[in-house]
C-alpha positions as CSV (number, residue, x, y, z in Angstrom):
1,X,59.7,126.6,40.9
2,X,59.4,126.6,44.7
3,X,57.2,127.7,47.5
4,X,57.3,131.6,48.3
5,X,58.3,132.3,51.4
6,X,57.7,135.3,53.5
7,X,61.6,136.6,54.9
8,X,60.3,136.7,58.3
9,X,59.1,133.3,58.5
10,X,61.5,131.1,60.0
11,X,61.6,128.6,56.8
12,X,62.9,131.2,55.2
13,X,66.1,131.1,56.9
14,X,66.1,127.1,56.9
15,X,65.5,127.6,52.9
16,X,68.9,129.4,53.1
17,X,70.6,127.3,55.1
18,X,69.4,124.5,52.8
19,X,70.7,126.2,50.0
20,X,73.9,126.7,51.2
21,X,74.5,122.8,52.3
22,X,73.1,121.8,49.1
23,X,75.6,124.0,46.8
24,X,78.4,123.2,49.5
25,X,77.6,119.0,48.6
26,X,77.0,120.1,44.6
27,X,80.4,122.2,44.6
28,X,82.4,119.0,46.7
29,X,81.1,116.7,43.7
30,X,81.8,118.7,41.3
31,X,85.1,118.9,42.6
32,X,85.7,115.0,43.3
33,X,86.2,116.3,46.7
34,X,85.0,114.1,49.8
35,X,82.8,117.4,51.6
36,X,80.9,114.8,53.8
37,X,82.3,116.4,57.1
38,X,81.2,119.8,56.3
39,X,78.2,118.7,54.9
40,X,77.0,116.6,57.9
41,X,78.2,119.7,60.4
42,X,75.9,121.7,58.1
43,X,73.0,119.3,58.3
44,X,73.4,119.1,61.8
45,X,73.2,123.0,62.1
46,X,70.0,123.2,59.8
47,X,68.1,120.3,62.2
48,X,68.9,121.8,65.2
49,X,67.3,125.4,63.9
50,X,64.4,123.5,62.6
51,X,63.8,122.0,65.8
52,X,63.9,124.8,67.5
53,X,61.4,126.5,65.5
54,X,59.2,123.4,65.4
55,X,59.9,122.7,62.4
56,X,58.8,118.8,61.5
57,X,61.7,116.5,59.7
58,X,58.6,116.7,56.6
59,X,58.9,120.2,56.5
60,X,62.1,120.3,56.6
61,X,63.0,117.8,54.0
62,X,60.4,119.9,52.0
63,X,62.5,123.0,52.2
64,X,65.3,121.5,51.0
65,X,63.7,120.0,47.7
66,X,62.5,123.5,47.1
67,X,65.6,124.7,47.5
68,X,67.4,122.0,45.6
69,X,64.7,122.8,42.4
70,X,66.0,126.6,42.2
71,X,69.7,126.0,43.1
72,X,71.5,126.9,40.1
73,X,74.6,124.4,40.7
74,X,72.2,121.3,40.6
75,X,71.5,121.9,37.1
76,X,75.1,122.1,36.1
77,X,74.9,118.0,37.0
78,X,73.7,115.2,35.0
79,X,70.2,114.7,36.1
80,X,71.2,111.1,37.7
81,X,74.4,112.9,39.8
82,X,71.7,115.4,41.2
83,X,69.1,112.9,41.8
84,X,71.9,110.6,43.7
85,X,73.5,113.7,45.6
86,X,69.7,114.7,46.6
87,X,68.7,111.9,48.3
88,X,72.0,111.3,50.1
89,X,71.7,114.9,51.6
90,X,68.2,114.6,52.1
91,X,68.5,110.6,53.7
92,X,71.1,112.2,56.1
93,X,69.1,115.4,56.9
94,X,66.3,112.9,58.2
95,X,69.2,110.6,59.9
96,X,70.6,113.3,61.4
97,X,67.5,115.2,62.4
98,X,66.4,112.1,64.1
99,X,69.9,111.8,65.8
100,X,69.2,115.4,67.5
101,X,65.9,113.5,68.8
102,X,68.2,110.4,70.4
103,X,70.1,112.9,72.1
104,X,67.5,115.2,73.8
105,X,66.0,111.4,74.8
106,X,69.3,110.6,76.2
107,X,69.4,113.6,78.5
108,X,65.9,112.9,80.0
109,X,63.7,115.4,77.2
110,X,61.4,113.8,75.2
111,X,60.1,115.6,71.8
112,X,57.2,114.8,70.2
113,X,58.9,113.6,66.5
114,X,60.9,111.2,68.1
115,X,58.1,109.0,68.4
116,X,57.6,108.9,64.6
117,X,59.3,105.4,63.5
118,X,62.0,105.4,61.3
119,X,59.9,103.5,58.9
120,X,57.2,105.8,57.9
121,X,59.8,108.4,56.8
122,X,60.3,106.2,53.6
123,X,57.4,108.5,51.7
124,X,59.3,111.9,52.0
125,X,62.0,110.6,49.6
126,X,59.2,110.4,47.0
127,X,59.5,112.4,43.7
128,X,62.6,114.1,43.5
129,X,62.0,116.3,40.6
């Protein structure tokens, strides 16, 4: 079961806007449909709140395996399809989150997690279960 959150915390509405990218990507495999667009739009939405709030990619990648362990659609896969779908949405959370960062550094801000290299974000695709 996942973490409780408190409806005025501002995870909470990151956990729903998890939730909705994740059933969005469930419901576009489930219907052999290519949902990458709307997915990554989403994605990009969801990093740029959770930067905004201070949120750290960690945290955020957190929220979304909560959200992915209550999400009723993920358990209407086979366990291998959720696993797979998971750590592509979660793989281009991180890319994308990280993305924001090159952008604020290429107009002159610099944010403290985008000097976290690429290569130590390996361990937050750890367990996805």
């Amino acid at each position: 079961m996942g973490r409780l959150i408190k409806e005025s915390d501002p995870r909470a509405r990151l956990r729903r806007g998890a939730e909705s990218v994740l059933r969005h990507a469930v419901e576009a495999r489930q219907l052999g449909t290519d949902g990458h667009q709307s997915v990554h739009r989403s994605l990009r939405s969801l990093c740029r709140v959770a930067r905004t709030q201070n949120i750290h990619a960690e945290q955020l990648v957190l929220i979304c395996k909560d959200a992915w362990r209550t999400l009723p659609q993920a358990r209407q896969l086979p366990p291998e399809t959720g696993r797979e779908l998971l750590t592509g949405v979660i793989a281009r959370c991180i890319d994308e989150f990280y993305q924001t960062d090159r952008a604020a550094l290429d107009h002159g801000q610099r944010s403290e997690s985008a000097a976290v290299p690429a290569s130590s974000l390996s361990f937050m695709l750890g367990p996805l279960s």
